[in-house]
C-alpha positions as CSV (number, residue, x, y, z in Angstrom):
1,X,-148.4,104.7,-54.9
2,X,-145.1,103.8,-56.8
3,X,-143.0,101.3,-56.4
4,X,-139.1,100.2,-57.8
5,X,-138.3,96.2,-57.7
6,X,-134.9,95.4,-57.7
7,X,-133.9,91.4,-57.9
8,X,-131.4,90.6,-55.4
9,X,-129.3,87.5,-55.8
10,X,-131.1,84.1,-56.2
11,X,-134.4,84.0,-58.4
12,X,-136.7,85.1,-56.1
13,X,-135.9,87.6,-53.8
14,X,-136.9,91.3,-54.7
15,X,-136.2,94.6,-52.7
16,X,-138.8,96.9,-53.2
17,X,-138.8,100.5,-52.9
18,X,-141.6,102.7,-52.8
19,X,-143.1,106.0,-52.3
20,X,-146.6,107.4,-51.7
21,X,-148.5,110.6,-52.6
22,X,-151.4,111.1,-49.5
23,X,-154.4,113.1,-49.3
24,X,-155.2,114.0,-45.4
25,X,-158.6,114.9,-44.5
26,X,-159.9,116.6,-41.4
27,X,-163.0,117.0,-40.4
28,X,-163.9,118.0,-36.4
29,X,-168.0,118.7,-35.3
30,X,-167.2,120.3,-31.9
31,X,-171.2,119.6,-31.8
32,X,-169.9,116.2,-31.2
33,X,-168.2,116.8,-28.4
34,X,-170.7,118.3,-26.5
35,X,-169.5,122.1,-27.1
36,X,-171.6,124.5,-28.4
37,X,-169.6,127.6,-30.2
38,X,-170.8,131.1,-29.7
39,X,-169.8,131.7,-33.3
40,X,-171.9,129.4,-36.0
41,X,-168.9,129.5,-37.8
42,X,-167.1,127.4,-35.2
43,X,-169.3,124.7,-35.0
44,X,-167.3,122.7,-37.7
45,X,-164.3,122.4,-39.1
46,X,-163.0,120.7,-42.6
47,X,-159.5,121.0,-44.4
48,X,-157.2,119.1,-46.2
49,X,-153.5,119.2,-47.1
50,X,-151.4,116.8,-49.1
51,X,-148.4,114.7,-47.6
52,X,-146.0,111.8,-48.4
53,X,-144.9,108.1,-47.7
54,X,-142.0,106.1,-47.9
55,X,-141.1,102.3,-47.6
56,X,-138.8,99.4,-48.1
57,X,-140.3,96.0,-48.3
58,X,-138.0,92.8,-49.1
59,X,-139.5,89.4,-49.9
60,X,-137.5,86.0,-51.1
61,X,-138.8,82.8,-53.3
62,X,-140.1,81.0,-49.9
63,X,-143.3,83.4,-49.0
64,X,-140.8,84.8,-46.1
65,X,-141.1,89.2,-45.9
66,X,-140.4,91.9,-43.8
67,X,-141.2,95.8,-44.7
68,X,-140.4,99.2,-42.8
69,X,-142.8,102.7,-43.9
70,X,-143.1,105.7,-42.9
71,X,-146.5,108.2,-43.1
72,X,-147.3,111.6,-42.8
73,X,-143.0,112.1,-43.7
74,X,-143.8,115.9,-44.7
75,X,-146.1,116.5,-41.1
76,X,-147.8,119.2,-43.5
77,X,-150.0,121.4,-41.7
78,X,-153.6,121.2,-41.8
79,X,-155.2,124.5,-41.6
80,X,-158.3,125.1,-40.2
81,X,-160.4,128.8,-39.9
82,X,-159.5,129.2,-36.3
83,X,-156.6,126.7,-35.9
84,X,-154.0,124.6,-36.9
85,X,-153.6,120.7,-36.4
86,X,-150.4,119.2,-37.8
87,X,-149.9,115.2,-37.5
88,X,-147.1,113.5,-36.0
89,X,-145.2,110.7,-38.6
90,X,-146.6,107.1,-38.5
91,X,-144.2,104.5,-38.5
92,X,-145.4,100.7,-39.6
93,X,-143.3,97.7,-39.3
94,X,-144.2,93.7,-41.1
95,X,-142.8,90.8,-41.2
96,X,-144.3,87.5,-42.2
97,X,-143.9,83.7,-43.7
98,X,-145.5,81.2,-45.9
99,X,-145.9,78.0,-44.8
100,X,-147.2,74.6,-47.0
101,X,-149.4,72.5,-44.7
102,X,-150.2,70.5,-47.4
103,X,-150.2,69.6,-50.9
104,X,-152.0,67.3,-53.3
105,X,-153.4,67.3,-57.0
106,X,-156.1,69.5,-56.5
107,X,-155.3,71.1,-53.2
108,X,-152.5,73.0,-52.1
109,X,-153.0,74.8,-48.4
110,X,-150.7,77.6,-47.2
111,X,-150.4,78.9,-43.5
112,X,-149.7,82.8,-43.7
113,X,-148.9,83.9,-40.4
114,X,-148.2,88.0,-40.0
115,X,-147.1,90.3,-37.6
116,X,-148.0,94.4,-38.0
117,X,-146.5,96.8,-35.4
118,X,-147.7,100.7,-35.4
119,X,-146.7,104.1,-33.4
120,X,-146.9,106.9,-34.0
121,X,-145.6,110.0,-31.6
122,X,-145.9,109.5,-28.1
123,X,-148.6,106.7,-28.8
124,X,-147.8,103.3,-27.6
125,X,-147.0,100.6,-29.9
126,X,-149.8,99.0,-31.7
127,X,-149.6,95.0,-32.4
128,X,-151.4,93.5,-35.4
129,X,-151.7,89.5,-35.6
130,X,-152.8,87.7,-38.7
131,X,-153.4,83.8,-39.1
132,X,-154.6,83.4,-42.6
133,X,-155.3,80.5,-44.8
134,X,-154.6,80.9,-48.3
135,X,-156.4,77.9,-50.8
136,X,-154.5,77.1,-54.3
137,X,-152.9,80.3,-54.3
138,X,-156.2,82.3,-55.2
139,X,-158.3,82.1,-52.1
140,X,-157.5,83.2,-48.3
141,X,-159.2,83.9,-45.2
142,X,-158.2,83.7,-41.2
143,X,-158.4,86.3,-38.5
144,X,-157.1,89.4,-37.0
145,X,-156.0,90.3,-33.4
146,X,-155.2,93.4,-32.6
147,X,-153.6,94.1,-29.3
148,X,-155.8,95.3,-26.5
149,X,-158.2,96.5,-29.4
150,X,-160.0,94.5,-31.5
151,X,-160.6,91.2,-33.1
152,X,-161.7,90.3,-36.9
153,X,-162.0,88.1,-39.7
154,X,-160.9,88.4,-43.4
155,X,-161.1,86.8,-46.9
156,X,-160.3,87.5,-50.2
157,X,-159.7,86.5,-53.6
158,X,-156.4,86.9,-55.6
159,X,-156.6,87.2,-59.4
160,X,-154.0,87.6,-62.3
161,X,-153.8,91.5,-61.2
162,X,-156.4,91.9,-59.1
163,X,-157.0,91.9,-55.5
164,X,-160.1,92.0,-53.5
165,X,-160.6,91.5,-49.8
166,X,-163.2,91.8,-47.4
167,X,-162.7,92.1,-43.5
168,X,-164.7,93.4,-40.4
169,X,-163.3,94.6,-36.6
170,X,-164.8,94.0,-34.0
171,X,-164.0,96.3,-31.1
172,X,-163.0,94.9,-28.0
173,X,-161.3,97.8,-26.0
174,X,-163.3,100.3,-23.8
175,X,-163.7,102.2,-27.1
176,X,-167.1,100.2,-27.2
177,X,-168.4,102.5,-24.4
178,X,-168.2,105.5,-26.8
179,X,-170.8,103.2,-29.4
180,X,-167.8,101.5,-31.3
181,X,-168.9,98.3,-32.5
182,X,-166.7,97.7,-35.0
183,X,-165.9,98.9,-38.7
184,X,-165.8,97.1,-42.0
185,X,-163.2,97.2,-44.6
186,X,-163.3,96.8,-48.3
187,X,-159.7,96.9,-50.3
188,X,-159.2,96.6,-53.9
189,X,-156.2,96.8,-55.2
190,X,-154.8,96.7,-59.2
191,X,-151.0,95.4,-59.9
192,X,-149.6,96.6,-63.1
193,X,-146.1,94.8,-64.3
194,X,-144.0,96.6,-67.1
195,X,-141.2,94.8,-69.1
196,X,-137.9,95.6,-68.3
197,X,-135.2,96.6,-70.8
198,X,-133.7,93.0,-72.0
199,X,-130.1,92.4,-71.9
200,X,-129.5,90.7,-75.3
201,X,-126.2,88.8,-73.5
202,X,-129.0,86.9,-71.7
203,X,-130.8,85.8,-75.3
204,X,-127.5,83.1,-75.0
205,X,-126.9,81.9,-71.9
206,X,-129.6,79.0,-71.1
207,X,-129.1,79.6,-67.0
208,X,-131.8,82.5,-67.9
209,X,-134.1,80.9,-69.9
């Protein structure tokens, strides 16, 4: 992943643009589907094939954001033995605030509250609510509610430029029929900030110091 900041206007708010390199993997059993192939050969099926993603993400001073991405840009084709399988574009939209519920010496609390919405092709739109609580800027944790689907919980810790986070689903759709539970989800993720040329106009003006 790679992403350009670009400061807009008052300290604080930041345009981001970014672009994504993507690995797709496919992997079909038709043993799992209750089909038994006359050919061994046909039994399974593995391939991959390399694709792209783009986005645009904007965020100001207050905690307030709201991002647009799309995946799978290229649709590249996944090529199987027998068959092909190519993958329609997924399209993500996010918006979200910070809110202080309180403050004191020791203690500052934050009210993150998130909204995710997903489609892709002829899918219907899929919702994504997050209520988290985020502790002196380092530690967070809420839950998850995804529409018609599933609910969770999650947690994490934020360091200087490191992220980890821990969440689990749990399914509540009639996808629990087919012996889906739910899945848990480990992220880490590394943040890397490199200097910027310096103007050396700025070196005298104390508005940017």
């Amino acid at each position: 992943n790679y992403a350009y900041h670009i400061k807009l206007g008052s300290v604080g708010n930041k345009l981001s643009l970014g672009a994504s390199l993507e690995m797709i993997n496919q992997t079909d059993d038709l043993k799992d589907y209750g089909y038994i192939a006359a050919n061994e050969t046909l039994k399974k099926h593995s391939a991959s094939a390399l694709d792209a993603g783009i986005g645009v993400y904007f965020s100001n001073r207050t905690g307030s954001f709201a991002g647009i991405s799309a995946h799978n840009v290229l649709q590249s084709k996944v090529e199987f033995e027998n068959f092909n399988y190519i993958g329609s574009t997924q399209y993500q939209f996010i918006t979200g605030t910070k809110l202080k519920v309180s403050e004191s010496r020791n203690l500052r609390i934050d009210f993150l509250p998130s909204l995710l919405i997903k489609t892709c092709g002829t899918v219907p739109p899929q919702y994504d609510v997050n209520a988290l609580i985020l502790l002196n800027e380092r530690f967070y944790g809420g839950i998850i509610y995804r529409y018609e689907d599933a609910v969770g919980i999650k947690m994490g810790v934020v360091l200087e430029s490191l992220k980890f986070g821990l969440s689990y689903d749990y399914t509540i759709s009639s996808l629990r029929n087919a012996g889906s539970i739910g899945s848990p989800e480990i992220m880490i993720a590394y943040r890397k900030l490199y200097p910027t040329r310096i103007d050396w106009r700025s070196l005298y003006n104390t508005r940017d110091l």
